[in-house]
N, C-alpha and C positions, 0 to 999 in steps of 0.2 A: 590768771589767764585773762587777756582783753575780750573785750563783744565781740569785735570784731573775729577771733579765733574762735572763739565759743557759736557763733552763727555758720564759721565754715561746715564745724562738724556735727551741726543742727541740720545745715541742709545736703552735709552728706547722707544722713538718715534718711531725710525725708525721701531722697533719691532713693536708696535701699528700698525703702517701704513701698516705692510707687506711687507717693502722692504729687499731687498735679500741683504745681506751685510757679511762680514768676518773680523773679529775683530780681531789680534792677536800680540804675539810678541814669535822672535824666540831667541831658550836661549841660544844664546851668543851673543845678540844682547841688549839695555838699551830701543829701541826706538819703540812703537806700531808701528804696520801698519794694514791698513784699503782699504779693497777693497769692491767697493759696485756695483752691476748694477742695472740701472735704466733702461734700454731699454733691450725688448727682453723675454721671460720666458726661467724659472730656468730648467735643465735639470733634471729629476729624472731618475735614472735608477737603473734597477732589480739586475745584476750582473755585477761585476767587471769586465768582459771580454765585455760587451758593452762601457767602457771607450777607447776600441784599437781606434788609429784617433782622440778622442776628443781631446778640448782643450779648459782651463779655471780653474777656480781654485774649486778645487776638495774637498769633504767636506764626509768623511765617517765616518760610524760603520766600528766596526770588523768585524762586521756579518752583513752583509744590508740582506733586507726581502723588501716584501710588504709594512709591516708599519714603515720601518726603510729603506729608497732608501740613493740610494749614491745622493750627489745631486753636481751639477757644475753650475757654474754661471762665466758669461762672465763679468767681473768688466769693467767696462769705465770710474770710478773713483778710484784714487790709493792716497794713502796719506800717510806719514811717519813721526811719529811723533804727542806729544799732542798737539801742537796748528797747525800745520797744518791739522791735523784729524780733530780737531773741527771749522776751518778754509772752512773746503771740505765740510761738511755736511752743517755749517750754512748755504752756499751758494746756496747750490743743491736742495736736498731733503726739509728742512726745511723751505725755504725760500717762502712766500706767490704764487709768481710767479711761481717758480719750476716746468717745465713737468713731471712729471714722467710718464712714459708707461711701467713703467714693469710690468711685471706678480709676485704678489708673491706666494712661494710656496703655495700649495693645504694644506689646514687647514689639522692637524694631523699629516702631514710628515717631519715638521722639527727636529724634535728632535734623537737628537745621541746621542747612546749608545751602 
């Protein structure tokens, strides 16, 4: 099986589980990056102008609402790249031992649009 398959059904778990993670790749860049927190809960917030002072990585709608928050998450795991992505996750999250203490987001609110 490729990294690439192997990171899909890494972070379909991590989905399962609840943990707060960010998936992405920037386009002029070839190589994913992966920030995930395990320690701590996820910030939701009402309006854009409650981000003044924040810090962490930032996760919006055009329009946040009630059922649509902006959300920030303080990653303490960083990875760049598919085998070091799936490198990060087997080790942490996945792995039998694993602390996680994070809070995951409040059911309903992840979703952006």
């Amino acid at each position: 099986m490729d990294t690439e398959t192997d990171i899909t059904k890494q972070l379909d778990l991590l989905m399962e589980r609840g943990v707060s993670f960010a998936f992405y790749r920037l386009p002029w860049k070839t190589d994913p990056e992966f920030r995930m927190q395990t320690k701590g809960t996820v910030k939701c917030l009402y309006d854009v102008r409650e981000l003044n002072g924040k810090t962490g990585f930032v996760i919006a709608s055009f329009k946040c609402s009630k059922e649509r928050p902006i959300l920030v998450i303080k990653p303490n795991i960083k990875a760049v790249g598919w085998e070091k992505i799936a490198a990060k996750i087997a080790k942490t999250v996945l792995h039998k031992k694993a602390g996680f203490t994070g809070t995951p987001v409040p059911a309903g609110r992840a979703g952006i649009g």
